[in-house]
One Martini backbone bead per residue (centre of mass of N, CA, C, O) as a GRO file, in nm:
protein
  335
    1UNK     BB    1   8.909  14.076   8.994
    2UNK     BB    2   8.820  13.825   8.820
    3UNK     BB    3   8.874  13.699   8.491
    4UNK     BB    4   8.714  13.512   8.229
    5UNK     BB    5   8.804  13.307   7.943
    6UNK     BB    6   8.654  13.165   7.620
    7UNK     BB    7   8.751  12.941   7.390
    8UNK     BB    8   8.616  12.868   7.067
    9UNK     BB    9   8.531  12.652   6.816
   10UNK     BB   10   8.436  12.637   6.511
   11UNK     BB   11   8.365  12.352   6.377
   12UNK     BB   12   8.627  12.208   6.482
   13UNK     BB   13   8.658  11.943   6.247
   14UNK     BB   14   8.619  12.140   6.006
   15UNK     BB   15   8.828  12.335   6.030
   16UNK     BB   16   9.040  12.114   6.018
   17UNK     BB   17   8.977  12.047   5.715
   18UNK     BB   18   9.023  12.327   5.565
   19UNK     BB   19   9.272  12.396   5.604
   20UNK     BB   20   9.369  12.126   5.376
   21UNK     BB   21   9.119  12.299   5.196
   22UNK     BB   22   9.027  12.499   5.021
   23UNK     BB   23   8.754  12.418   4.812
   24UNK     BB   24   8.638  12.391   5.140
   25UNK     BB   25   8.575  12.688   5.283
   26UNK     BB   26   8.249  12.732   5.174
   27UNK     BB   27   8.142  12.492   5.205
   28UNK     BB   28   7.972  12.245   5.313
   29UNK     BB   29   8.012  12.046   5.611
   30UNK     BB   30   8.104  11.709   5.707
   31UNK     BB   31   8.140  11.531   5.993
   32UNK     BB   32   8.193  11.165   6.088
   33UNK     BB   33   8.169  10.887   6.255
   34UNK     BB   34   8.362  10.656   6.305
   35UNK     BB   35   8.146  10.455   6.065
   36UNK     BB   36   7.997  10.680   5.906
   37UNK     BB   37   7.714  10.678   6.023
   38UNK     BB   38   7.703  11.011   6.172
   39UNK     BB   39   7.673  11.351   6.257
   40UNK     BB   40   7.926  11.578   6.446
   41UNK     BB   41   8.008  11.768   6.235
   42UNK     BB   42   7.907  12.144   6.121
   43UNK     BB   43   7.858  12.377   5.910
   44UNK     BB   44   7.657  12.649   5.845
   45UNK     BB   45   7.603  12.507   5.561
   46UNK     BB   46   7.465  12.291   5.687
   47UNK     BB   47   7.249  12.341   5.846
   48UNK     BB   48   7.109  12.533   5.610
   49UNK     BB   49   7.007  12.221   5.493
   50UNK     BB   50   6.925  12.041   5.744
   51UNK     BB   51   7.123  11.946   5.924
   52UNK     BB   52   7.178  11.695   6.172
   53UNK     BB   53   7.258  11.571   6.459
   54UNK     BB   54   7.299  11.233   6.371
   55UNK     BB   55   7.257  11.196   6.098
   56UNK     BB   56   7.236  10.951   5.866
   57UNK     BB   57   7.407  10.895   5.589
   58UNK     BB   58   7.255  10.707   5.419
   59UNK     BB   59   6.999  10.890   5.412
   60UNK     BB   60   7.153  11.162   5.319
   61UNK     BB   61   7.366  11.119   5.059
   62UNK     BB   62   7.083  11.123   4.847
   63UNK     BB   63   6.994  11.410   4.854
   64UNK     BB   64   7.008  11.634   4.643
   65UNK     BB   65   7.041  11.906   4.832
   66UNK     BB   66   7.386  11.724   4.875
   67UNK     BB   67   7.586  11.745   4.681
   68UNK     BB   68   7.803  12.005   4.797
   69UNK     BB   69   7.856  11.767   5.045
   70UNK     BB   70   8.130  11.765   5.251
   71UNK     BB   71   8.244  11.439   5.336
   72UNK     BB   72   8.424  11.354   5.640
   73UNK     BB   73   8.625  11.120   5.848
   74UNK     BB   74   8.692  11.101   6.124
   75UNK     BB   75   9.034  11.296   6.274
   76UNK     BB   76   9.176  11.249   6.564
   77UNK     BB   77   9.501  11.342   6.507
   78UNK     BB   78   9.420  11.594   6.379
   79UNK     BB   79   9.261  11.750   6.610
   80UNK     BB   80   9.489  11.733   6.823
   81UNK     BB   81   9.693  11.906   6.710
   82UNK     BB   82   9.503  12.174   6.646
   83UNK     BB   83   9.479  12.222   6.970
   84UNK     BB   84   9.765  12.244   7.053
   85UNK     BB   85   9.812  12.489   6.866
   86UNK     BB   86   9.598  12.656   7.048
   87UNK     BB   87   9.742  12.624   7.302
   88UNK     BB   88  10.023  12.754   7.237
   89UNK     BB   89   9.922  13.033   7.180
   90UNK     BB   90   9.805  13.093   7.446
   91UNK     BB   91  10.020  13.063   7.645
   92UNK     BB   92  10.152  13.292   7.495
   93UNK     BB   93   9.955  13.532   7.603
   94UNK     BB   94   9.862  13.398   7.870
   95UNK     BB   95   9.875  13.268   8.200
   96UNK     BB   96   9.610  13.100   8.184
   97UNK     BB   97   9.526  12.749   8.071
   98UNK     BB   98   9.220  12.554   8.048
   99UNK     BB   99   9.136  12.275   7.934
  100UNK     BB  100   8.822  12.131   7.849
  101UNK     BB  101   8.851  12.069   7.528
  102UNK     BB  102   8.969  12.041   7.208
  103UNK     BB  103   8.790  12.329   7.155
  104UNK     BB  104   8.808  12.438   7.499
  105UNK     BB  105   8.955  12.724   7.659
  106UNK     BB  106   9.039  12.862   7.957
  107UNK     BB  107   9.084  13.186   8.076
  108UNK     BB  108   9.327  13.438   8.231
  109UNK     BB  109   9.260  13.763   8.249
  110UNK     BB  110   9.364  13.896   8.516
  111UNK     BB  111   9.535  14.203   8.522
  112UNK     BB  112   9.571  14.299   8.213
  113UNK     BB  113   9.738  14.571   8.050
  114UNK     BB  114   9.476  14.601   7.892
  115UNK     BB  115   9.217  14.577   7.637
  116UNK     BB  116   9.021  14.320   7.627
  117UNK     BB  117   8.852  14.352   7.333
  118UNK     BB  118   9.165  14.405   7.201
  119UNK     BB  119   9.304  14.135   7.311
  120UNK     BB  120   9.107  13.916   7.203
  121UNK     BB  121   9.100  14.008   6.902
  122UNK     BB  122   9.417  13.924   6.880
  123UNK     BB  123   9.352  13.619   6.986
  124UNK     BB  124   9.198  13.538   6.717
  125UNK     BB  125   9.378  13.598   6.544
  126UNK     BB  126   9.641  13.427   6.591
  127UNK     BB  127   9.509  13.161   6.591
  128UNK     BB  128   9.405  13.214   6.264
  129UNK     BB  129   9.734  13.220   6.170
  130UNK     BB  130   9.837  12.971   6.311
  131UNK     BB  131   9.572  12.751   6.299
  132UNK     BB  132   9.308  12.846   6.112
  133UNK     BB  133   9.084  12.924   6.323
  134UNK     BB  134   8.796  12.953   6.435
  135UNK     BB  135   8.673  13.183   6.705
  136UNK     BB  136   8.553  13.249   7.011
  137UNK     BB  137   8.486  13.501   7.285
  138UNK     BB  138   8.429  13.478   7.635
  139UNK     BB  139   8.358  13.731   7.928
  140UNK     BB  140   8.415  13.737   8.325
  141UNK     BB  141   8.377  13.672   8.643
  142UNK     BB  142   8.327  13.379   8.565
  143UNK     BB  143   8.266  13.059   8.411
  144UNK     BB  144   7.977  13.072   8.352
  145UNK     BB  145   7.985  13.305   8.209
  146UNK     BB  146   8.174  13.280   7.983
  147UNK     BB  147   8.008  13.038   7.861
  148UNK     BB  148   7.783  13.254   7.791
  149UNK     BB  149   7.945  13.451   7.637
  150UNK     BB  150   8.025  13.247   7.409
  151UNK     BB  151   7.735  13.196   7.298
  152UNK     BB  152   7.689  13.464   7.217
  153UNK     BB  153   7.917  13.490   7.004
  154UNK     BB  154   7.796  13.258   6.814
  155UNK     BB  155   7.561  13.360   6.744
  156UNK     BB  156   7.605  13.663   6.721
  157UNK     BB  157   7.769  13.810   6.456
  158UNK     BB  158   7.767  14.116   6.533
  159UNK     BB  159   7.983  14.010   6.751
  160UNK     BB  160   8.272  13.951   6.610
  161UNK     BB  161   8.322  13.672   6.842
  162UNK     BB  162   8.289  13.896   7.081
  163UNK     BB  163   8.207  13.884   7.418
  164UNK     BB  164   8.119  14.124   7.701
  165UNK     BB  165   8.057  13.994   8.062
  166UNK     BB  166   8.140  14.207   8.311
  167UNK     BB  167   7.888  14.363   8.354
  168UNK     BB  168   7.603  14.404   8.504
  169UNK     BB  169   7.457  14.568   8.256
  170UNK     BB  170   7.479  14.328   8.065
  171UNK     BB  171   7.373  14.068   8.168
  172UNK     BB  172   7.081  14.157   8.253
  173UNK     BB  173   7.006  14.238   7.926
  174UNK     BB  174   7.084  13.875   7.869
  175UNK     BB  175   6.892  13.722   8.092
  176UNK     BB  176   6.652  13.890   8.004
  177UNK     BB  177   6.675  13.691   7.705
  178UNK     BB  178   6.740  13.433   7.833
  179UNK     BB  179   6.693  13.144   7.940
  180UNK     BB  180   6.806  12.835   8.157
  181UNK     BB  181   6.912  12.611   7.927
  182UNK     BB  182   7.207  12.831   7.855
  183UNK     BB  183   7.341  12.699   8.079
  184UNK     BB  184   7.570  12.598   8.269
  185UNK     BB  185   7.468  12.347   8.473
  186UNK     BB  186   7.167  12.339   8.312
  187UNK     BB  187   6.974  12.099   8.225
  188UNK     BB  188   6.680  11.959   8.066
  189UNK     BB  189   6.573  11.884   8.345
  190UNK     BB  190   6.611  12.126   8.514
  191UNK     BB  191   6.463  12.331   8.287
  192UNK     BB  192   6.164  12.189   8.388
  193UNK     BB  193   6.187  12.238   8.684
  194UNK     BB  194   6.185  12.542   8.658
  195UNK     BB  195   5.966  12.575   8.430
  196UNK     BB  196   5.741  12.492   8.681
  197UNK     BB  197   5.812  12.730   8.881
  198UNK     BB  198   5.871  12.999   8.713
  199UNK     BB  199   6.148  12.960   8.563
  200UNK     BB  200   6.277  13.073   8.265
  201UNK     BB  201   6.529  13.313   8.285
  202UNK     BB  202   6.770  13.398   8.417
  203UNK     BB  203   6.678  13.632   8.583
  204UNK     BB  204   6.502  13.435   8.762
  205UNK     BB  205   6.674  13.274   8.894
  206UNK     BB  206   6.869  13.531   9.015
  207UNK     BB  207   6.641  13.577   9.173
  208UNK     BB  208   6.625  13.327   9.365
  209UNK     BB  209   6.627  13.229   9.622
  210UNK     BB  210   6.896  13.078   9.781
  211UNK     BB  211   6.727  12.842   9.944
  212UNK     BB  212   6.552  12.728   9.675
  213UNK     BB  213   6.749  12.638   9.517
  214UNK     BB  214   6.914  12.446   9.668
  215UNK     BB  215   6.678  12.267   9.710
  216UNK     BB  216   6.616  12.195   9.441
  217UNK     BB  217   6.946  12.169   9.341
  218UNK     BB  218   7.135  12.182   9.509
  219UNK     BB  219   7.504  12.262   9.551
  220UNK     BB  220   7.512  12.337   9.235
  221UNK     BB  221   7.278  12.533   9.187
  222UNK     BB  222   7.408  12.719   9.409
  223UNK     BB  223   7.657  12.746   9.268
  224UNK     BB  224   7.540  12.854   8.955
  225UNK     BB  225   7.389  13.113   9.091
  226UNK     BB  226   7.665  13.246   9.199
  227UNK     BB  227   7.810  13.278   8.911
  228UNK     BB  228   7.555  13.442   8.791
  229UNK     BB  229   7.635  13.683   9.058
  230UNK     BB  230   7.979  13.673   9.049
  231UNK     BB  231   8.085  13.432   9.192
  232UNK     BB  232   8.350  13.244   9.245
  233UNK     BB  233   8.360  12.874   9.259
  234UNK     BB  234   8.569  12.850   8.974
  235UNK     BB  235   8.841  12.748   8.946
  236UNK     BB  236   9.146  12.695   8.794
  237UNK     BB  237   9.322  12.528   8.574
  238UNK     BB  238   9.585  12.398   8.428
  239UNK     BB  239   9.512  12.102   8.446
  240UNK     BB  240   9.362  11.866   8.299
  241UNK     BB  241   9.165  11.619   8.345
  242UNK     BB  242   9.211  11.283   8.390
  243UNK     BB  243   9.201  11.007   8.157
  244UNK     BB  244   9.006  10.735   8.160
  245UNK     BB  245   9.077  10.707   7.812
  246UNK     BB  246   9.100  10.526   7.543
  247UNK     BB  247   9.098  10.519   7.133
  248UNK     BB  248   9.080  10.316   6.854
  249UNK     BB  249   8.927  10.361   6.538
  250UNK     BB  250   8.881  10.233   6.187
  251UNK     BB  251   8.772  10.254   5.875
  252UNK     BB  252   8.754  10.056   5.643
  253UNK     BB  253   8.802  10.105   5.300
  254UNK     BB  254   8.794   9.787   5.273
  255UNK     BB  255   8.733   9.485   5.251
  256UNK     BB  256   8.816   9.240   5.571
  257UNK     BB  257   8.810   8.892   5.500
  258UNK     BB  258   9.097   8.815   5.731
  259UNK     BB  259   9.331   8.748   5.942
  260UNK     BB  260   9.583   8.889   5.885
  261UNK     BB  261   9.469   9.205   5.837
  262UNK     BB  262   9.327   9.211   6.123
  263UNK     BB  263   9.572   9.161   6.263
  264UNK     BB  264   9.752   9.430   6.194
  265UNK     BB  265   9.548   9.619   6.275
  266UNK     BB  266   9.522   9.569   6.568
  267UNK     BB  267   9.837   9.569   6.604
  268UNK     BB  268   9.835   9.919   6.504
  269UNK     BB  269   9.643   9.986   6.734
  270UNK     BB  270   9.771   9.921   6.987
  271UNK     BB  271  10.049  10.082   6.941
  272UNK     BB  272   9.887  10.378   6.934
  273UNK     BB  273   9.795  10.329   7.226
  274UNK     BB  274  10.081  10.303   7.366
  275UNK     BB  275  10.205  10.580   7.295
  276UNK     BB  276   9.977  10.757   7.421
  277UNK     BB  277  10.043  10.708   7.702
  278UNK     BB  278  10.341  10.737   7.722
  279UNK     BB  279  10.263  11.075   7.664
  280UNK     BB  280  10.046  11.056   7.919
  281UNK     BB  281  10.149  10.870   8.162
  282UNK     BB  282  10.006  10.593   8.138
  283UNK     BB  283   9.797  10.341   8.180
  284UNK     BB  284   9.624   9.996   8.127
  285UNK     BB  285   9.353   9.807   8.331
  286UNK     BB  286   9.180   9.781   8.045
  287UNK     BB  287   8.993   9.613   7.762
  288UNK     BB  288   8.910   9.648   7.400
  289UNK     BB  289   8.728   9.487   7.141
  290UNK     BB  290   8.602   9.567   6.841
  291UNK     BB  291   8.386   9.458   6.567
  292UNK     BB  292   8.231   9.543   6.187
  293UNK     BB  293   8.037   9.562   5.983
  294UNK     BB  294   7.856   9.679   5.739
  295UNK     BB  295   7.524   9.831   5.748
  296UNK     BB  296   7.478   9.908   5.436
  297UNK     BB  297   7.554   9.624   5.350
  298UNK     BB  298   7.293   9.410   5.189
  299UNK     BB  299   7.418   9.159   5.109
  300UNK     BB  300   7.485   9.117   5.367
  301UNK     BB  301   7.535   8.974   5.696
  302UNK     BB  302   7.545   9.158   6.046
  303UNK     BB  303   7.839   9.157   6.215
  304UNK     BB  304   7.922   9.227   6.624
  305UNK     BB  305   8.171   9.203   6.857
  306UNK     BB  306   8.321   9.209   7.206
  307UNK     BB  307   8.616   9.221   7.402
  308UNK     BB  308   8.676   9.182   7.767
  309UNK     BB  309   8.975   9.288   8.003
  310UNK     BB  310   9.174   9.285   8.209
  311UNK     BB  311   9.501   9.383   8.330
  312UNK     BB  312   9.797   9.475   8.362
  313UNK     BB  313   9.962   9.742   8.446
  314UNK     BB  314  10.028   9.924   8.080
  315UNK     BB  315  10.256  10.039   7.812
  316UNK     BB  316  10.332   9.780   7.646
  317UNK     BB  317  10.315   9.705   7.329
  318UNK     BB  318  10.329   9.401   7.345
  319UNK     BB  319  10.143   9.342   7.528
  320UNK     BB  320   9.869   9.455   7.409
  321UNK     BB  321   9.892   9.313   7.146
  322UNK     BB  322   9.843   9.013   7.292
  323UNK     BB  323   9.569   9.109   7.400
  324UNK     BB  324   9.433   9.190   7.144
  325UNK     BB  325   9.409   8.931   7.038
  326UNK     BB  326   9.318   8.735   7.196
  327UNK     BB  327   9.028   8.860   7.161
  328UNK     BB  328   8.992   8.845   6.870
  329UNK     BB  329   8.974   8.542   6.852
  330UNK     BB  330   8.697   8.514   6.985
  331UNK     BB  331   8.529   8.710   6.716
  332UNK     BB  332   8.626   8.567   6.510
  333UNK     BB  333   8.530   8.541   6.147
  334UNK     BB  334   8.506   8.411   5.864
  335UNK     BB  335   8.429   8.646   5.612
   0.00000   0.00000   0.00000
């Protein structure tokens, strides 16, 4: 029986803040977007000073009972670095690793000869020994149930940061106990029309008979449904599937206001967009550049605007650079 599980990094970009700065080990921490916008990333002392996912920055950054919080512009180049750290660690102690996202990894524990909460336990502390980050595993016999196993292990403190949903009078009494919002592949609109139809709870879905699921839900939801069943659906993969984009984008620390700064960041941002391609094997057949002013800024008139164009396909650094500039010349205004 195959038996799945999945590590999640605890407030992901915030953990890899603190890594490199003790001062802010128990402070509440805030990353946020490209341009400083708004709240992208918290720690749980942030959570619990009342900031939400998406709060704008300049809205919230004066408010008495956040002076303690420490904000900090997202670090897309630290946190790859960090995530590989964490991949590393599991390939090695695991038979195969699907990374899901920067800080999400499906783990291959079948047939393991060990005892795997003692495994687990052993896996969270070498990852956070070696990267420094604090992580949840959640495991079971579909990929389903994992990703819902370690859901509770990150709200659930008592539980140690490890779930284990491998038993099936385990699931039935967490099933009955949460609604079907919390399923991973059931969406906001899907549990209010389930939720509408009498399902509230997973254990509702689960006893759901299954050709009502499929017609209602369709094969996604009918497969859904069988994952939470103990049937597994969603092989592993080793390699993550591949990316559709990338993007360089940097909020500059001072005003740019001339034409030679601005080429030559457009062009440093070029060289490191061709870098990544040639690292993951990538060509790139479409750009975009898009500059803006900072929209906090009350004295000036605020100006953004982006240029997009088909490319031949290329990794090479110079073609690249010739053409973000081409771009940028179109949107570019003096001042």
């Amino acid at each position: 029986m195959p038996v799945y599980g999945l590590i999640d990094a605890n407030s992901f970009y915030c953990s890899c803040q603190r890594v490199f700065e003790a001062r802010i080990r128990t402070a509440p921490v805030v990353v946020l977007s490209n341009n400083d916008g708004c709240a992208i990333a918290r720690t749980k002392e942030a959570k619990q000073l009342g900031i939400k996912m998406g709060d704008a920055w300049h809205l919230i950054r004066r408010r008495p009972d956040l002076k303690g919080v420490q904000w900090y512009s997202s670090n897309y180049p630290l946190y790859a670095d960090m995530s590989r750290r964490m991949y590393q660690v599991l390939e090695s102690r695991v038979p195969r690793v699907e990374p899901y996202s920067i800080d999400e990894m499906f783990l291959d524990l079948s047939g393991l000869p060990y005892d795997l909460p003692t495994f687990c336990r052993q896996l969270r502390e070498e990852v956070h020994a070696v990267a420094k980050i604090p992580t949840c595993i959640g495991w079971g016999p579909t990929k389903t149930i994992a990703k819902l196993a370690n859901g509770i292990a990150k709200d659930r403190p008592e539980l140690g940061g490890l779930c284990d949903l491998n038993r099936e009078a385990d699931r039935q009494t967490y099933f009955s106990e949460l609604p079907i919002g919390e399923v991973w592949g059931i969406g906001r609109r899907t549990a209010e029309k389930l939720m509408r139809a009498g399902i509230q709870t997973i254990a509702d879905f689960v006893a759901m008979d299954s050709r009502a699921a499929r017609n209602m839900l369709t094969v996604v939801g009918a497969r859904v449904q069988a994952e939470l069943r103990g049937q597994s659906c969603l092989p592993l993969s080793e390699v993550a599937a591949p990316r559709q984009g990338l993007a360089c984008t940097r909020t500059f620390g001072r005003l740019v206001d001339n034409w030679t700064d601005l080429r030559e960041a457009v062009s440093h941002y070029a060289t490191t967009a061709a870098e990544k391609l040639r690292a993951e094997g990538m060509t790139a057949s479409f750009m975009t550049v898009f500059i803006q002013t900072n929209p906090h800024q009350k004295d000036t008139s605020w100006y953004a605007n982006q240029q997009s164009c088909g490319i031949e396909e290329t990794s090479d650094t110079l073609v690249l650079i010739t053409e973000a500039l081409r771009l940028l010349r179109r949107i570019w205004k003096p001042g």
